[in-house]
CHARMM internal coordinates of N, CA and C (Angstrom, degrees):
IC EDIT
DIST 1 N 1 CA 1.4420
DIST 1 CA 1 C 1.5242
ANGL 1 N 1 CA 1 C 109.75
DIST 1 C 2 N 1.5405
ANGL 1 CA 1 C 2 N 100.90
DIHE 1 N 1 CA 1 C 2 N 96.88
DIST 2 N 2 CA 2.0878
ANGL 1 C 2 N 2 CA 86.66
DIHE 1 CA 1 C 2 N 2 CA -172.52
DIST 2 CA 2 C 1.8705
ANGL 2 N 2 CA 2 C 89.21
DIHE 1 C 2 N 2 CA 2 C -85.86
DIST 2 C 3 N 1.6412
ANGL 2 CA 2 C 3 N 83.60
DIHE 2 N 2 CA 2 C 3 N 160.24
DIST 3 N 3 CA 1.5800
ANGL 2 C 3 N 3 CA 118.45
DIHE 2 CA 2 C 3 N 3 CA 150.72
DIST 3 CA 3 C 0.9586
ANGL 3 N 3 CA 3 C 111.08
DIHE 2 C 3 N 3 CA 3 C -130.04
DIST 3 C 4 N 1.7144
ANGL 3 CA 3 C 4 N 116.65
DIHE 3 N 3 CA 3 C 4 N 132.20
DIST 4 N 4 CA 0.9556
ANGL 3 C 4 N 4 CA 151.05
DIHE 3 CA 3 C 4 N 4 CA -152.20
DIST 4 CA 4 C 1.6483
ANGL 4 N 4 CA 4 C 112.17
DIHE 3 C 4 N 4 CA 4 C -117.32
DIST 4 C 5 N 1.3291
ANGL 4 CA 4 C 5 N 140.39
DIHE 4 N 4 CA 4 C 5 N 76.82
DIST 5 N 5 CA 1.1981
ANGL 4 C 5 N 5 CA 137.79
DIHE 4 CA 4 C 5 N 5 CA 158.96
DIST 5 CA 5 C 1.0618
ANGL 5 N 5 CA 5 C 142.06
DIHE 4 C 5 N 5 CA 5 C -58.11
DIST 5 C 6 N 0.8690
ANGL 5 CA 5 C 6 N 147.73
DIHE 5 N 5 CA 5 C 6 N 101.85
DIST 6 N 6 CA 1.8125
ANGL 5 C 6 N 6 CA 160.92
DIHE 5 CA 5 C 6 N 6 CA -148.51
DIST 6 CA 6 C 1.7284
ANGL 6 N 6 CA 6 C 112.07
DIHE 5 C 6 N 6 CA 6 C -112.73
DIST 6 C 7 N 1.2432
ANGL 6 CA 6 C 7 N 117.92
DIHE 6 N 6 CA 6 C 7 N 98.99
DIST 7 N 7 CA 1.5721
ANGL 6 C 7 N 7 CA 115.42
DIHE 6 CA 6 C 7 N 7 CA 169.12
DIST 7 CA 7 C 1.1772
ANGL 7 N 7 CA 7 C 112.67
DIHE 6 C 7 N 7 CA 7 C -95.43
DIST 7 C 8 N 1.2085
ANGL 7 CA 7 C 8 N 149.17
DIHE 7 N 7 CA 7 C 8 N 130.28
DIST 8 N 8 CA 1.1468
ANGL 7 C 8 N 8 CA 154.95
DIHE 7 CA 7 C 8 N 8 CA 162.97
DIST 8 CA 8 C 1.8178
ANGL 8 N 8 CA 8 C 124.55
DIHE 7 C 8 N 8 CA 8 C -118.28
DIST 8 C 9 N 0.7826
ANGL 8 CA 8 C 9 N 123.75
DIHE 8 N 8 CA 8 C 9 N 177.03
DIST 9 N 9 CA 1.7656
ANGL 8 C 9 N 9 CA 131.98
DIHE 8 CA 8 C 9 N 9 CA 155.79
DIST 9 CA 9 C 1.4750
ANGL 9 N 9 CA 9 C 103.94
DIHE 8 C 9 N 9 CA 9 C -56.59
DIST 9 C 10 N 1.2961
ANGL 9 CA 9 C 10 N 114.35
DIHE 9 N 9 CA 9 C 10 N 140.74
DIST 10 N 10 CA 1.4130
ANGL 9 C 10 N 10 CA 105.69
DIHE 9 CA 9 C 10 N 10 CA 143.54
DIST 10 CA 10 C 1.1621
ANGL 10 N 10 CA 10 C 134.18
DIHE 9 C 10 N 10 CA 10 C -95.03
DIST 10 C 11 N 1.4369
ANGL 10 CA 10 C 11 N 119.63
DIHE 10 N 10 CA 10 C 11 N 159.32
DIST 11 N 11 CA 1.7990
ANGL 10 C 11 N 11 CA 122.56
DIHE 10 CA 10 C 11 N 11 CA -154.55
DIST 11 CA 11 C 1.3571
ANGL 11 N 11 CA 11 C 115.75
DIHE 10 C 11 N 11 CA 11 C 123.74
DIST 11 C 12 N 1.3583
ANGL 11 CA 11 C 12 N 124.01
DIHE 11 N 11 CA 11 C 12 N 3.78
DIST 12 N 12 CA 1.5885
ANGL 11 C 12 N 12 CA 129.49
DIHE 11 CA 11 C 12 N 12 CA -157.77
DIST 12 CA 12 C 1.9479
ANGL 12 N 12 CA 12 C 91.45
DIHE 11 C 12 N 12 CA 12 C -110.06
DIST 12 C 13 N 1.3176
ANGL 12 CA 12 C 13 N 118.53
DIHE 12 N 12 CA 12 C 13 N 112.21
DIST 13 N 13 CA 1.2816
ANGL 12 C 13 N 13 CA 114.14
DIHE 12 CA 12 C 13 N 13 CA -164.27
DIST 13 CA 13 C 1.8770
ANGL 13 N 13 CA 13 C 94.20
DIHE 12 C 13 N 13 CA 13 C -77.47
DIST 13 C 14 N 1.5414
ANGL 13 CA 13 C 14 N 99.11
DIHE 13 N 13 CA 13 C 14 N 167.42
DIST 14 N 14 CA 1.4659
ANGL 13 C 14 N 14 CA 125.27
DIHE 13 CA 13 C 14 N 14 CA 178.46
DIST 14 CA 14 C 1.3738
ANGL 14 N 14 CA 14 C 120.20
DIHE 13 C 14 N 14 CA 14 C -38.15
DIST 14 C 15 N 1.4718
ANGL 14 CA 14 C 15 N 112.69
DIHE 14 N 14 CA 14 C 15 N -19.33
DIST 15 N 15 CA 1.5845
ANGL 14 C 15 N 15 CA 116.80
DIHE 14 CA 14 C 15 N 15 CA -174.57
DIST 15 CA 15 C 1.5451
ANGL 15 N 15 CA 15 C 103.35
DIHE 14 C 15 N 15 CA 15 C -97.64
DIST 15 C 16 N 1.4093
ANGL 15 CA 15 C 16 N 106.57
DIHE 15 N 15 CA 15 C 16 N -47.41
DIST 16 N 16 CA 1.7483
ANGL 15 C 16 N 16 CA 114.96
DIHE 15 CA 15 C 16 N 16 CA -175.36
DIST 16 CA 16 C 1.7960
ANGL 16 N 16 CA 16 C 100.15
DIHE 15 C 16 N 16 CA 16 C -61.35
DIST 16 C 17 N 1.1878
ANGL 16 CA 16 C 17 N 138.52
DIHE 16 N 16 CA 16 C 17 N -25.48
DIST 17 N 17 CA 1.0618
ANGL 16 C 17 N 17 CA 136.25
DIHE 16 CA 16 C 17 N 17 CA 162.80
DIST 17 CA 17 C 1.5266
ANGL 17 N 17 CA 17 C 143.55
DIHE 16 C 17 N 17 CA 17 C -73.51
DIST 17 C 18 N 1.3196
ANGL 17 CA 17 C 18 N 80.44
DIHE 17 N 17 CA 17 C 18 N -25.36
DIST 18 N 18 CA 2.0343
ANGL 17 C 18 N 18 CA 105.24
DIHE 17 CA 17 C 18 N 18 CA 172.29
DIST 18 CA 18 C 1.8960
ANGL 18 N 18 CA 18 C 99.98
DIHE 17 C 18 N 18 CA 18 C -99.13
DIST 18 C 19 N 1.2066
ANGL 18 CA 18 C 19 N 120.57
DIHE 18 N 18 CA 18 C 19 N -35.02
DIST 19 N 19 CA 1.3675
ANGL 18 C 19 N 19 CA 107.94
DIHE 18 CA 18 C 19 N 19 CA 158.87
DIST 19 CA 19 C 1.4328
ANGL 19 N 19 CA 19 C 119.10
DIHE 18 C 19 N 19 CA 19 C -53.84
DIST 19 C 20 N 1.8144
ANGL 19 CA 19 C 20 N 119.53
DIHE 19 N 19 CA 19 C 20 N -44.75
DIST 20 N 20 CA 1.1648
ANGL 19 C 20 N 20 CA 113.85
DIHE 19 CA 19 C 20 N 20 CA -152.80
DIST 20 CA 20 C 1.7813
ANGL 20 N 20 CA 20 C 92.36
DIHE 19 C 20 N 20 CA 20 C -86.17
DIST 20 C 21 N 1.1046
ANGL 20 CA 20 C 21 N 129.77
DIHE 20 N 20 CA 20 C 21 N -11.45
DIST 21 N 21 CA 1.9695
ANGL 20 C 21 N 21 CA 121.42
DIHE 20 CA 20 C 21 N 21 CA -161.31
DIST 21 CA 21 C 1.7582
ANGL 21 N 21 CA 21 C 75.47
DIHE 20 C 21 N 21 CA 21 C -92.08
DIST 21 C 22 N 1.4761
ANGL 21 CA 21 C 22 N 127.54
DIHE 21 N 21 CA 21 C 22 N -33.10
DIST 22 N 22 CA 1.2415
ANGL 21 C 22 N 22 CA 99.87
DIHE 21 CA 21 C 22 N 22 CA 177.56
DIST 22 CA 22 C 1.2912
ANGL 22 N 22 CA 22 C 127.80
DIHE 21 C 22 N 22 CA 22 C -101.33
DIST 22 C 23 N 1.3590
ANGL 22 CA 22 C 23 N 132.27
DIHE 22 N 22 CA 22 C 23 N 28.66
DIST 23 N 23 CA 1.0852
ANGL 22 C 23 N 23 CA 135.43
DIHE 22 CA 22 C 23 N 23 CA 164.82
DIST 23 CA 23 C 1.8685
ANGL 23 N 23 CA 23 C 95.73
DIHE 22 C 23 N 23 CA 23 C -95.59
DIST 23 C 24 N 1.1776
ANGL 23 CA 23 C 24 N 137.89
DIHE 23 N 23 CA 23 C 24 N -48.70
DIST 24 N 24 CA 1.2320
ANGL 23 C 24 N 24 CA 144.95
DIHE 23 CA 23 C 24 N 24 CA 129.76
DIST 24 CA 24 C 1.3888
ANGL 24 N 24 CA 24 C 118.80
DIHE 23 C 24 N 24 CA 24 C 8.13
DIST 24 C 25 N 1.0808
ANGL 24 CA 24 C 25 N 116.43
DIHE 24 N 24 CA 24 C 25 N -44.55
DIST 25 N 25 CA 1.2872
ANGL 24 C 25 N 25 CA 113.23
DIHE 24 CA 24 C 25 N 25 CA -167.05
DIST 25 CA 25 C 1.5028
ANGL 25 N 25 CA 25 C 118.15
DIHE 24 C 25 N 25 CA 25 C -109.37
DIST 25 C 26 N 1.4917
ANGL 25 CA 25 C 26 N 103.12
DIHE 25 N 25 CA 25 C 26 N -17.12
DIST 26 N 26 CA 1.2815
ANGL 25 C 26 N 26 CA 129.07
DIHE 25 CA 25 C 26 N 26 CA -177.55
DIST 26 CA 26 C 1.7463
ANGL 26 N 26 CA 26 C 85.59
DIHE 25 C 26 N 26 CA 26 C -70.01
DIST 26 C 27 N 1.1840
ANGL 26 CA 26 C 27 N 96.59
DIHE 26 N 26 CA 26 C 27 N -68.72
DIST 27 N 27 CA 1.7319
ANGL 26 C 27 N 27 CA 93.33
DIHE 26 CA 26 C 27 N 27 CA -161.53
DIST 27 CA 27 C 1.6423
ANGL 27 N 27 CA 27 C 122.66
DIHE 26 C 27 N 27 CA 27 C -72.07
DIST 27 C 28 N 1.2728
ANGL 27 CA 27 C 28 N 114.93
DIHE 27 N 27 CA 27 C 28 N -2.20
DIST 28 N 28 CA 1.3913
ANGL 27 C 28 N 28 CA 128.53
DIHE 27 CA 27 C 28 N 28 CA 177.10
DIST 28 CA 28 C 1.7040
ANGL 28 N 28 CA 28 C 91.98
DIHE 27 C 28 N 28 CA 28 C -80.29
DIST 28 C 29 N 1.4393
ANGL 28 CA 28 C 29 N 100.28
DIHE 28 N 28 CA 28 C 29 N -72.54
DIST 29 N 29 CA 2.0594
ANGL 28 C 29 N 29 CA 102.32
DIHE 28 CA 28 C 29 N 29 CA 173.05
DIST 29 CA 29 C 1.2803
ANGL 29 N 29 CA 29 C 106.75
DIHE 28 C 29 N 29 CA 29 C -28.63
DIST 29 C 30 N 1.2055
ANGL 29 CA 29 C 30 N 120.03
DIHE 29 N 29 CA 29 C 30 N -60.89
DIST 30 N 30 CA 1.5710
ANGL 29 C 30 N 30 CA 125.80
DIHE 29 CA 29 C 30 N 30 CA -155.81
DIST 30 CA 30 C 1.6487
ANGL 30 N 30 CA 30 C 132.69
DIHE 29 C 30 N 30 CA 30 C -51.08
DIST 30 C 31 N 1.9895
ANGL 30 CA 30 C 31 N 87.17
DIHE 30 N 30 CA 30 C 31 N -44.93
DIST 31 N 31 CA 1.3303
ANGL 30 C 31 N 31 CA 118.09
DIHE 30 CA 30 C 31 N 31 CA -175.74
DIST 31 CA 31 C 1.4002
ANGL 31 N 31 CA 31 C 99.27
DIHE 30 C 31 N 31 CA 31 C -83.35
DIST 31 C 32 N 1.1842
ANGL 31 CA 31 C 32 N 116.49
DIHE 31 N 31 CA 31 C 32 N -52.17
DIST 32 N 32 CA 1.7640
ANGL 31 C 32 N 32 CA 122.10
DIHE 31 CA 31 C 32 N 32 CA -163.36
DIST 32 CA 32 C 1.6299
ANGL 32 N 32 CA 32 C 104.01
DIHE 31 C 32 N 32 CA 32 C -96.04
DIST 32 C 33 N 1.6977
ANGL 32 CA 32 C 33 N 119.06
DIHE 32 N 32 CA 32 C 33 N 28.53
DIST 33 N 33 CA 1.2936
ANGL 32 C 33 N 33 CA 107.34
DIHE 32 CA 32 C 33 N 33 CA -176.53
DIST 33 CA 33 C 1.5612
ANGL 33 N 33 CA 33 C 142.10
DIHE 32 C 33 N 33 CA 33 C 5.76
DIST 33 C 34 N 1.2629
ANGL 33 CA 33 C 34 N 90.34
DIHE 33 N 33 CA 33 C 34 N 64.46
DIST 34 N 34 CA 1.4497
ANGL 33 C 34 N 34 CA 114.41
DIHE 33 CA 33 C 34 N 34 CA -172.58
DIST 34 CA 34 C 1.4975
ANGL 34 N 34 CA 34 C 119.92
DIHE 33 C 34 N 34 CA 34 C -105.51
DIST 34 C 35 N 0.9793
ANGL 34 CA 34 C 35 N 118.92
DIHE 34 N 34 CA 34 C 35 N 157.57
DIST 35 N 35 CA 1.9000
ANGL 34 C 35 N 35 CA 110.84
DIHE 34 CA 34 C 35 N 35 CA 163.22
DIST 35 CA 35 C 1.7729
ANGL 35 N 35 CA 35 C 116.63
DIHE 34 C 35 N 35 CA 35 C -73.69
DIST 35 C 36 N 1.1325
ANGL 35 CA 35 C 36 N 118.95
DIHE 35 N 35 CA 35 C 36 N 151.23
DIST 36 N 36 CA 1.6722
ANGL 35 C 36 N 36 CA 132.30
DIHE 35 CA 35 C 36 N 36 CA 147.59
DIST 36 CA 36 C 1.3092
ANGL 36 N 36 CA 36 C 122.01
DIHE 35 C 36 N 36 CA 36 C -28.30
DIST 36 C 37 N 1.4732
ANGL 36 CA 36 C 37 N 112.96
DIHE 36 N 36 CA 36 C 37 N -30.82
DIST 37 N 37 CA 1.7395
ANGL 36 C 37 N 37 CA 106.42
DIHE 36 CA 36 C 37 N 37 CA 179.98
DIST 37 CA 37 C 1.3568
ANGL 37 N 37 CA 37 C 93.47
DIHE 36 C 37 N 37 CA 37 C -107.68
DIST 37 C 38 N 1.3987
ANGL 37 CA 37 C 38 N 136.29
DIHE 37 N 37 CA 37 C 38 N 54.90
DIST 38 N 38 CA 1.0894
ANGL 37 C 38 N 38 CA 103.54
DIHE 37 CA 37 C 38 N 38 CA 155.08
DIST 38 CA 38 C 1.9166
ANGL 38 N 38 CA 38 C 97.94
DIHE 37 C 38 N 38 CA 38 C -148.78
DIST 38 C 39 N 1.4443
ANGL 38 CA 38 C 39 N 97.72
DIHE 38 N 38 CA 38 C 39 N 31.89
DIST 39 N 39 CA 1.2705
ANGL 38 C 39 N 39 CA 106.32
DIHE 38 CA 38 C 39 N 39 CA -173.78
DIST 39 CA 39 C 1.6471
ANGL 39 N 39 CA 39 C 98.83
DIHE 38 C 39 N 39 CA 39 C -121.73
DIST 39 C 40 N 1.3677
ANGL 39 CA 39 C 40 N 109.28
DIHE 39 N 39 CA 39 C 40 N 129.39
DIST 40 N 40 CA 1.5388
ANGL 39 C 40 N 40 CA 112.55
DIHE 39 CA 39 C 40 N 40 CA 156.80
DIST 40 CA 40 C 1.3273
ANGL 40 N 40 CA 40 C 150.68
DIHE 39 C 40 N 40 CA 40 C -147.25
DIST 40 C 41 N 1.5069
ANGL 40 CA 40 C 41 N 128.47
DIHE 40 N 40 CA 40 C 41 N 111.79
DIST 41 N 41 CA 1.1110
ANGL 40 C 41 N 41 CA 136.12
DIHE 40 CA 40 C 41 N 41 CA -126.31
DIST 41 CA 41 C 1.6750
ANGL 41 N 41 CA 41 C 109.99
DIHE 40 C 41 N 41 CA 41 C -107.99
DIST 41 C 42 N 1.1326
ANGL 41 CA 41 C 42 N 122.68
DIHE 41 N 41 CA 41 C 42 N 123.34
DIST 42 N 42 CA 1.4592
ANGL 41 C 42 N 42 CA 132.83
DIHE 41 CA 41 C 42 N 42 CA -170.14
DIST 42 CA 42 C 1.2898
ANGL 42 N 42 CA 42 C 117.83
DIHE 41 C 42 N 42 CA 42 C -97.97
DIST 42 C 43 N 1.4490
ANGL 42 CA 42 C 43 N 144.68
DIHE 42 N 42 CA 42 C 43 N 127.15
DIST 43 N 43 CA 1.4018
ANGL 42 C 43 N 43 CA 135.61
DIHE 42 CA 42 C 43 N 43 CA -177.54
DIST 43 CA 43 C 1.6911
ANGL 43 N 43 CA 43 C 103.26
DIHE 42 C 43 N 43 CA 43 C -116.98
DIST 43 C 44 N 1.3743
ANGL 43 CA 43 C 44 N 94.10
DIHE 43 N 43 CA 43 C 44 N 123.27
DIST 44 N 44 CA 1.8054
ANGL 43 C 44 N 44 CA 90.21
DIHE 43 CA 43 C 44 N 44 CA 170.05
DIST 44 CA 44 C 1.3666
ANGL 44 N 44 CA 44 C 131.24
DIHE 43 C 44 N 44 CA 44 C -147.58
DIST 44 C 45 N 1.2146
ANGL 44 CA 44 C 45 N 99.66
DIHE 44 N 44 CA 44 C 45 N 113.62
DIST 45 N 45 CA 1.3703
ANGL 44 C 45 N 45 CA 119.75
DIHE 44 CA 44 C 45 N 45 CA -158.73
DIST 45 CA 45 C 1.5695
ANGL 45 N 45 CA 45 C 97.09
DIHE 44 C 45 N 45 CA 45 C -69.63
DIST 45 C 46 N 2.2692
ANGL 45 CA 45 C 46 N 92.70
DIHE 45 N 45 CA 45 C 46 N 149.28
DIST 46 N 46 CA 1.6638
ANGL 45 C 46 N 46 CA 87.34
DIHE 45 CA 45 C 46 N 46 CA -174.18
DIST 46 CA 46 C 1.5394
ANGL 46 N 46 CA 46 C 80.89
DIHE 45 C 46 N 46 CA 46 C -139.45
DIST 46 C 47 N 1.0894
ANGL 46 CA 46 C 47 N 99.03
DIHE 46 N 46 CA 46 C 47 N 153.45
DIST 47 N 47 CA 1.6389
ANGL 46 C 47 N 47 CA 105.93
DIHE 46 CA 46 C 47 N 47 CA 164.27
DIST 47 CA 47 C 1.9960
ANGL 47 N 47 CA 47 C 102.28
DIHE 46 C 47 N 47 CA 47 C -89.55
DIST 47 C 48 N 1.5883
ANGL 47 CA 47 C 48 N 72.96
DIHE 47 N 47 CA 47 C 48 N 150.47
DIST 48 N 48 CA 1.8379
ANGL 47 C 48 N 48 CA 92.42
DIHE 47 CA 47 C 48 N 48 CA -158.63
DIST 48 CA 48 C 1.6071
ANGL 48 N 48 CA 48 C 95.44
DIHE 47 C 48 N 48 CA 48 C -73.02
DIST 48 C 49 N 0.9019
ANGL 48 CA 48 C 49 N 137.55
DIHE 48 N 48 CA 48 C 49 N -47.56
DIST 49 N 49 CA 1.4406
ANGL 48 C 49 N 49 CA 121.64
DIHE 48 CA 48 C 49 N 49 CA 152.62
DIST 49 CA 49 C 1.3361
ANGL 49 N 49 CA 49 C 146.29
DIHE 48 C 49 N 49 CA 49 C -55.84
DIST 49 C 50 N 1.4214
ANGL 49 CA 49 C 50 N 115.56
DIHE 49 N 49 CA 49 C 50 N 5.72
DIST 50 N 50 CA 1.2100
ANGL 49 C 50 N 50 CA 138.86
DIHE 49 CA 49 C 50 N 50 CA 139.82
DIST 50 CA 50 C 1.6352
ANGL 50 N 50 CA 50 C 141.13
DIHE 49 C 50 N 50 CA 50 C -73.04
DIST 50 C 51 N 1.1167
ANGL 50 CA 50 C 51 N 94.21
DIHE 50 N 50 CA 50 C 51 N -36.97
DIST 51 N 51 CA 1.9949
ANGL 50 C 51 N 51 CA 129.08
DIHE 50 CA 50 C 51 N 51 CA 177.09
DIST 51 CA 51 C 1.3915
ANGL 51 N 51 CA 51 C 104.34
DIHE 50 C 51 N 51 CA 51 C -40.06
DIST 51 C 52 N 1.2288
ANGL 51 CA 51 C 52 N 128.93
DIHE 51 N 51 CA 51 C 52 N -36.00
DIST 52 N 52 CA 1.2178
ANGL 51 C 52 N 52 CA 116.46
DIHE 51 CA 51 C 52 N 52 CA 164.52
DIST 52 CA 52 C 1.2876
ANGL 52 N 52 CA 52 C 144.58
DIHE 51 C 52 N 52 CA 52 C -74.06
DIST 52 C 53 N 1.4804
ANGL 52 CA 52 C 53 N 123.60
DIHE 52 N 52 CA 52 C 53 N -45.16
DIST 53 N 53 CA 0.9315
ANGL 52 C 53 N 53 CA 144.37
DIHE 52 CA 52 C 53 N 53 CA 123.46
DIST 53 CA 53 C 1.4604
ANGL 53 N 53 CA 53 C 128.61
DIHE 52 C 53 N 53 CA 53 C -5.01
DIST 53 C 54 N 1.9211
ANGL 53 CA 53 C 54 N 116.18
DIHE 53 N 53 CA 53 C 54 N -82.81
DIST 54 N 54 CA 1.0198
ANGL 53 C 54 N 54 CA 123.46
DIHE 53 CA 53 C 54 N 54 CA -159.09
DIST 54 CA 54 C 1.4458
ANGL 54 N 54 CA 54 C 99.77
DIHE 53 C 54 N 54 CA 54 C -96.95
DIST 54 C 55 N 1.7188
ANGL 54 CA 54 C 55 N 134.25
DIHE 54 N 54 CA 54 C 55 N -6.05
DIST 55 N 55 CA 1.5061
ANGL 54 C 55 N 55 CA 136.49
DIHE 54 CA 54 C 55 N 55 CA -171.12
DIST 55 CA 55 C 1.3531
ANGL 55 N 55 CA 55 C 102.93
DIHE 54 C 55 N 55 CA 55 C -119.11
DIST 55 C 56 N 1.3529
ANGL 55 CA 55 C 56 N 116.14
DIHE 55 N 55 CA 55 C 56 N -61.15
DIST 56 N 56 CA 1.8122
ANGL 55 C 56 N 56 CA 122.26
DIHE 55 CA 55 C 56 N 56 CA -138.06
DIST 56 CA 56 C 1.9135
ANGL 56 N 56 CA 56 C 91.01
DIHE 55 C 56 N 56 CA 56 C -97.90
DIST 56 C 57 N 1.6451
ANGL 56 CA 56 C 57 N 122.84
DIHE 56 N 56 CA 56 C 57 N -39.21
DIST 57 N 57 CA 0.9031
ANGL 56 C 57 N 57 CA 118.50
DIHE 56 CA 56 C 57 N 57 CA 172.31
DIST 57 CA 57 C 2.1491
ANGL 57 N 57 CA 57 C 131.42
DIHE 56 C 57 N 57 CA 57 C -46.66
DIST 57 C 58 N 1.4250
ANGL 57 CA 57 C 58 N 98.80
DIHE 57 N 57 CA 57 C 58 N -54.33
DIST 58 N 58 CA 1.3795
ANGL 57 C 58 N 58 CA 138.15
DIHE 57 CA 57 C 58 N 58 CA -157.70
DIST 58 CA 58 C 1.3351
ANGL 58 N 58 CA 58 C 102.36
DIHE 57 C 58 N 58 CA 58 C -97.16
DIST 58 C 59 N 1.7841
ANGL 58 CA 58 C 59 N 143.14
DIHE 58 N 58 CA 58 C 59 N -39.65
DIST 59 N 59 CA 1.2853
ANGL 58 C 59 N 59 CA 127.27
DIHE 58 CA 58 C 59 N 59 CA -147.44
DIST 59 CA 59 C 1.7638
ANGL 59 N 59 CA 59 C 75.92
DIHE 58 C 59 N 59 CA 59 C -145.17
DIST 59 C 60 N 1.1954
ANGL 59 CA 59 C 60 N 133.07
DIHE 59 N 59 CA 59 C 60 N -19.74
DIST 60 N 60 CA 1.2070
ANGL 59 C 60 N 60 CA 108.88
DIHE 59 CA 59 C 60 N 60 CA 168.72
DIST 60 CA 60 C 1.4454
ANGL 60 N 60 CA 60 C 110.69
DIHE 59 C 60 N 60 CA 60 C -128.65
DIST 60 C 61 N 0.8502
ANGL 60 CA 60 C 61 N 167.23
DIHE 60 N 60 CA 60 C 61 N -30.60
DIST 61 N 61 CA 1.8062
ANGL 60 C 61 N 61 CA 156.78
DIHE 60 CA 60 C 61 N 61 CA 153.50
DIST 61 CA 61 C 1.5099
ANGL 61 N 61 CA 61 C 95.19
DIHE 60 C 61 N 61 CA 61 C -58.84
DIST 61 C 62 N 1.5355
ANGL 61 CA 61 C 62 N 135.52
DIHE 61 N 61 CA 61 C 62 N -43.75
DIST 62 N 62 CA 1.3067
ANGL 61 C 62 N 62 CA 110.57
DIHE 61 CA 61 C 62 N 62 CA 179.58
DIST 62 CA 62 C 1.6381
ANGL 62 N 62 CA 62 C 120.57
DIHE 61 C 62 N 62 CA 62 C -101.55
DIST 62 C 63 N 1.2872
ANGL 62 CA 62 C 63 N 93.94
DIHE 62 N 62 CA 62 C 63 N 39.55
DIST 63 N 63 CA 1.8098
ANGL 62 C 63 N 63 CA 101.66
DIHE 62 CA 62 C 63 N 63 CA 167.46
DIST 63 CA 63 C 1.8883
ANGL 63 N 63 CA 63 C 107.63
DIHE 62 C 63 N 63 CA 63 C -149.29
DIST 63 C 64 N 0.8763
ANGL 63 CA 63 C 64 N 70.35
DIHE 63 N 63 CA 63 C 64 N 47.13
DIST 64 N 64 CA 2.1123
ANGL 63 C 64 N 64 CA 79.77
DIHE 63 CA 63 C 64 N 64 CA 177.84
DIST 64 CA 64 C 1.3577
ANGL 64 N 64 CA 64 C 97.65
DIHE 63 C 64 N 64 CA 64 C -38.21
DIST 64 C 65 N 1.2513
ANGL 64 CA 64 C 65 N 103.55
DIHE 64 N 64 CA 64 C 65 N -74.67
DIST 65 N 65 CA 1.6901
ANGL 64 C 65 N 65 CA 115.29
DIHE 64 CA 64 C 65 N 65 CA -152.84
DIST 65 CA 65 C 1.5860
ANGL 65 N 65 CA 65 C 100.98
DIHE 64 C 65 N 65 CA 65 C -69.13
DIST 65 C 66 N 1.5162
ANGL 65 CA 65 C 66 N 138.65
DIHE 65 N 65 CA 65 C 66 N -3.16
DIST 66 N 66 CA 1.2181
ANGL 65 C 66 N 66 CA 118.67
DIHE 65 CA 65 C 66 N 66 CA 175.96
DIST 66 CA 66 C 2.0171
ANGL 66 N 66 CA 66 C 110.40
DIHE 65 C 66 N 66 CA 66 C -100.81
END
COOR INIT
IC SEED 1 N 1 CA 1 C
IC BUILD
């Protein structure tokens, strides 16, 4: 059952985000021939002066190896 977390900028309106968890989900199903209910996709908005800190610090310099 993946979950799928998504960080982005904030500023990306309500549609560009419900497009993007379902383009997301399309290709998680697709690849991992799976069903629709068993995929779920998270959007989380960061302020761009935060991104370091709360994104680039924590989920990418402290997860190299994943």
């Amino acid at each position: 059952m993946p979950h799928v977390i998504v960080k982005l900028h904030s500023g990306r309106s309500e549609q560009q985000k419900n497009a993007l968890a379902e383009a997301v989900t399309k290709a998680v199903t697709s690849t991992l021939k799976s069903g629709e209910e068993s995929v779920s996709v998270a959007i989380e908005d960061v302020e761009p002066r935060d991104w370091a800190e709360q994104v680039y610090r924590p989920d990418i310099l402290g997860k190299m190896q994943t």
